[in-house]
C-alpha angles and dihedrals in degrees: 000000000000105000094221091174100053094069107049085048093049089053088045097058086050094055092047100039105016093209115094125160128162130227120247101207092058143027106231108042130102136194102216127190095013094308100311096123135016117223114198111195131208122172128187136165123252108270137205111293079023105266125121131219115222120178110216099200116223097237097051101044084057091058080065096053110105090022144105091252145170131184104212108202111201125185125173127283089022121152101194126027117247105234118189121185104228088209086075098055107025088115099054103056080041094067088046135087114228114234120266081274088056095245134120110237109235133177127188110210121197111218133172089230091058134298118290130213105202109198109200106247098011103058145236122318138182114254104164091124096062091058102118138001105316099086090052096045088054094045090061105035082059091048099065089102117191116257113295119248128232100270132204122222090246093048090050086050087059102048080053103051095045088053090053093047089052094045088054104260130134110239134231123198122168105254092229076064116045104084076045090073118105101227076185089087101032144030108269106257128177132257133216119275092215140347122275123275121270097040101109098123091060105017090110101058088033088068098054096056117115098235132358129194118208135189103254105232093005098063090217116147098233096175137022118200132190120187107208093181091147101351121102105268081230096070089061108050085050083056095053091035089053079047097050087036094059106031106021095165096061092112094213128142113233122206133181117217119207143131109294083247087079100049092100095048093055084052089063096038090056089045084067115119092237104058084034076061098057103028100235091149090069082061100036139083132183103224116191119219089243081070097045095054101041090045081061097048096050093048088048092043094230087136089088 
């Protein structure tokens, strides 16, 4: 099925903020206006009782996590382009399981009374106010963040661990660490006393990770996090492959947190055959301190 709305919004986006540059690991997001935003687009046909049915796949949902993000959501004969911060609804699709194709099932309704966004499993929500530009030009105008300060590993542990805590997460910090943290960036917030239950076979290597997230109640590990600030990148991915080796079935996103210098040099540290081998790379993300540090701002709201 030929997509006849994705290219006159991409051109769209080109004449109203010049900078456009796609993605490599997917085939449908953008960095638009040198970065500053990440634009994630679905496209379906108008379906019987108008409505329309999109699939946001897992993985790439998870390359919008940390970022200033929309999901722009285009269906034939539309005027105006349905832009949804994920922000906004980040938890949502958080708390949810993703359908046996790893998407999450979405509809868009068109009511007299205001457009819908039904979220399988969630629920329907109003999203009338995201119909055109606006959400996008706000969204812009709040993600010039001031220039990022030279930060310490303990100092990026701590943006880490406060994001988790505000977004609901128990939070795991290695002990040898934790009067290491600088309450001079973040709210103090608490750290677990000890891991979850049923993790033997890796609790060893688990402890010495630099942040955790945990599912508050549930006691399921939901993100890994090294920071390699002055490490070799390669300590960390051995970390997370020992991890998926031995507990495949975890479920947790890793992610690997260094200056955006290093990113290229993760790229070839995950190429190696021993981590090809393992596909860590389907489980793991390089995330840069800018992000880091803009992801805690905007949580805080300290973006104006």
């Amino acid at each position: 099925m030929a997509n006849i709305q994705k290219g006159p919004f991409l051109e769209e986006l080109r004449v109203r903020y010049g900078g456009l540059k796609k993605l490599q690991a997917t085939q449908s997001m953008y960095d638009i206006g040198d970065g500053r935003c990440r634009v994630y687009i679905r496209y379906s046909k108008k379906h019987g009782g108008n409505s329309t049915f999109f699939g946001l796949r897992k993985k790439d949902l998870r390359l919008l996590e940390g970022k200033s993000s929309i999901i722009c959501f285009l269906w034939e004969d539309q005027v105006e382009p349905l832009l949804i911060p994920f922000s906004e609804y980040e938890d949502v699709f958080q708390s949810l399981i993703p359908a046996s194709d790893g998407q999450y099932k979405a509809q868009v309704y068109f009511r007299n009374d205001g457009t819908e966004l039904y979220i399988a499993g969630a629920g329907r929500f109003n999203v009338e106010e995201h119909l055109g530009w606006q959400s996008l030009e706000s969204l812009l105008d709040r993600s010039r963040v001031p220039e990022i300060p030279d930060l310490s590993h303990s100092q990026v542990q701590t943006l880490l661990g406060l994001i988790g805590s505000v977004k609901g997460f128990d939070i795991w910090v290695p002990a040898n660490d934790r009067a290491k943290l600088d309450w001079s960036l973040s709210m103090r917030f608490d750290c677990r006393a000890v891991l979850p239950s049923g993790l033997d076979g890796v609790k060893s290597v688990l402890e010495e990770i630099d942040v955790m997230w945990i599912d508050r109640g549930a006691g399921k590990l939901h993100a890994l996090f090294e920071v390699e600030h002055s490490t070799p990148i390669y300590s960390g991915l051995l970390r997370f492959n020992d991890i998926l080796l031995t507990a495949p079935n975890l479920g947790a996103r890793f992610s690997v947190v260094s200056n955006d210098e290093r990113r290229a040099l993760y790229t070839r540290q995950l190429n190696r055959p021993t981590f090809r081998m393992s596909k860590l790379d389907e489980h793991c993300n390089f995330m840069e301190y800018a992000s880091v540090f803009g992801w805690h701002r905007r949580l805080t709201h300290q973006d104006g």
